[in-house]
C-alpha positions in Angstrom: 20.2 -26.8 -22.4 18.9 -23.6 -22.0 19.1 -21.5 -25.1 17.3 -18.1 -23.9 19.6 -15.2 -22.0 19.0 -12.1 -19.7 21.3 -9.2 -20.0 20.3 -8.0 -16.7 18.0 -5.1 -17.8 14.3 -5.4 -16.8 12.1 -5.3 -20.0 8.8 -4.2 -19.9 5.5 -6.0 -20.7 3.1 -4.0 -23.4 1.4 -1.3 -21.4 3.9 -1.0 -18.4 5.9 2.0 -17.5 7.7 3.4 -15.5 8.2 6.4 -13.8 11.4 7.7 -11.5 11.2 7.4 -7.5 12.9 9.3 -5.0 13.1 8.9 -1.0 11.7 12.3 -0.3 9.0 12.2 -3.1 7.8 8.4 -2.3 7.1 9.6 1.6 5.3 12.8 0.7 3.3 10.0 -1.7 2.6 8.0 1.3 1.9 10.5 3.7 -1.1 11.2 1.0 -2.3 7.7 1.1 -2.5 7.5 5.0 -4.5 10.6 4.7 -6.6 8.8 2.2 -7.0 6.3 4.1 -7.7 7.5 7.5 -10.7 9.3 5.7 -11.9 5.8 4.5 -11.6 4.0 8.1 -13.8 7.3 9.1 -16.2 7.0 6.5 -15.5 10.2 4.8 -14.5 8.8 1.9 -15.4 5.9 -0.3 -12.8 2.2 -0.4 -12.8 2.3 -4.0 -11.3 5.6 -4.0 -8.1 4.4 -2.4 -7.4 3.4 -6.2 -5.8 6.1 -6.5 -3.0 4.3 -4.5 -3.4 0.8 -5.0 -2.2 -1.5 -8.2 -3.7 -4.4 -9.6 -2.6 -6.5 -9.4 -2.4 -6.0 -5.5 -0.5 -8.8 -3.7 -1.3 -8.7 -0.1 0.3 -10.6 2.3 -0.9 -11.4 6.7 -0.8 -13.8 9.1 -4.1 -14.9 7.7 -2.8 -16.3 4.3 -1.2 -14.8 0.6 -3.9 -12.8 -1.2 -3.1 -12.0 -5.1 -5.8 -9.4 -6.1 -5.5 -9.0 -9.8 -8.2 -6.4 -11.0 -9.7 -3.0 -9.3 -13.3 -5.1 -8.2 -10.6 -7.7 -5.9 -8.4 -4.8 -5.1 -11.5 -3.1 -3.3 -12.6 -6.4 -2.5 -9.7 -7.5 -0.4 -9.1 -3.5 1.3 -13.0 -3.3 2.5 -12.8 -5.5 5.5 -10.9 -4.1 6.6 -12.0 -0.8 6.4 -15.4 -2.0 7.5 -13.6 -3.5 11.0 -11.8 0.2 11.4 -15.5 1.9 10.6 -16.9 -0.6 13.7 -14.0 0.2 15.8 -14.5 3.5 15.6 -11.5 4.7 14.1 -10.6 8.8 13.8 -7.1 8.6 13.1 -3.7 7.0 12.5 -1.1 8.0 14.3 2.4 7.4 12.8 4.8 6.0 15.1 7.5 4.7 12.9 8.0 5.5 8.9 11.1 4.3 6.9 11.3 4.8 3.1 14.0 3.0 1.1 14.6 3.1 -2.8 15.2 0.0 -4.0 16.0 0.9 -8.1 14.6 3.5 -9.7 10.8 2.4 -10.5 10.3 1.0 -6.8 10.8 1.6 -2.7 9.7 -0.2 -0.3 8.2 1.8 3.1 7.9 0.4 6.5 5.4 1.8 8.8 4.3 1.4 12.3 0.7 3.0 13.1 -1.2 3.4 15.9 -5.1 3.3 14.7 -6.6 5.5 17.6 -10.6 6.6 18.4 -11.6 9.7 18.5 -11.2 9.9 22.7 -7.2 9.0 21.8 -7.6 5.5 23.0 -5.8 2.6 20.7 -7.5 0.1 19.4 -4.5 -1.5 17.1 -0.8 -1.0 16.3 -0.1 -2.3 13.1 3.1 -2.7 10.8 3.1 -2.9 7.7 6.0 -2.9 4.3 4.7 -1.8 1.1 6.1 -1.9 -2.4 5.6 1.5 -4.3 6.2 1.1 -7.6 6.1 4.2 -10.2 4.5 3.3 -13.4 2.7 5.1 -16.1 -0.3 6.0 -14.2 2.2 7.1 -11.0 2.9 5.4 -8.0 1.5 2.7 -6.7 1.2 -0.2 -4.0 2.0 -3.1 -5.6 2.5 -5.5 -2.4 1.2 -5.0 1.1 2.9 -6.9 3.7 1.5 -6.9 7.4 3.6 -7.7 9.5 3.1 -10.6 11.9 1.9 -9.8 15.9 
């Protein structure tokens, strides 16, 4: 017999906020975080300084396998390689080919992307998709999940 009951409402752990999100707010977000990005995969800017937009816990999900990244070290941990393969590829920019924000409550959207990671001569070297949880929390928004989509 189960003796415990939800009401429906979310409650929040000790520590976790929240924060109000809005379509046109969560993209101009994003839009920031590409930017970020792109100046990682270049080398003009540190990994662990994508912070800034990642949570931790980090749950990333590929092809490859389920990855649950639970503090900053893993959260830079699990983003470098990949910035290390863009870095060796050559990357310059990220072109965005497809963007779709949708707000899912208030505290969270999810945001589809397709991007075109290009050198600098314009050639492509990969198209990736990707859906992302944002969640808005006490220290702002933040990608909670990172799903890439399969080829």
């Amino acid at each position: 017999m189960c003796t415990s009951s939800w009401s429906g409402a979310p409650t929040a752990e000790p520590g976790v906020g929240s924060s109000a999100v809005d379509e046109t707010g969560v993209e101009r977000w994003f839009r920031e975080y590409l930017a970020a990005y792109a100046a990682c995969g270049r080398g003009a800017r540190e990994t662990g300084s994508l912070l800034e937009y990642y949570g931790a816990p980090l749950l990333i999900t590929t092809d490859g396998g389920f990855f649950p990244l639970a503090g900053p070290e893993q959260v830079v941990g699990g983003v470098e390689p990949q910035i290390v393969a863009m870095r060796g590829a050559g990357f310059d920019r990220s072109e965005v080919l497809d963007l779709a924000v949708t707000v899912v409550n208030r505290t969270s959207a999810l945001v589809r992307g397709t991007f075109s990671w290009q050198r600098a001569d314009g050639s492509e070297f990969n198209r990736v998709t990707a859906t992302y949880l944002v969640t808005g929390g006490t220290a702002g928004r933040r990608i909670s999940v990172l799903a890439v989509h399969g080829a």
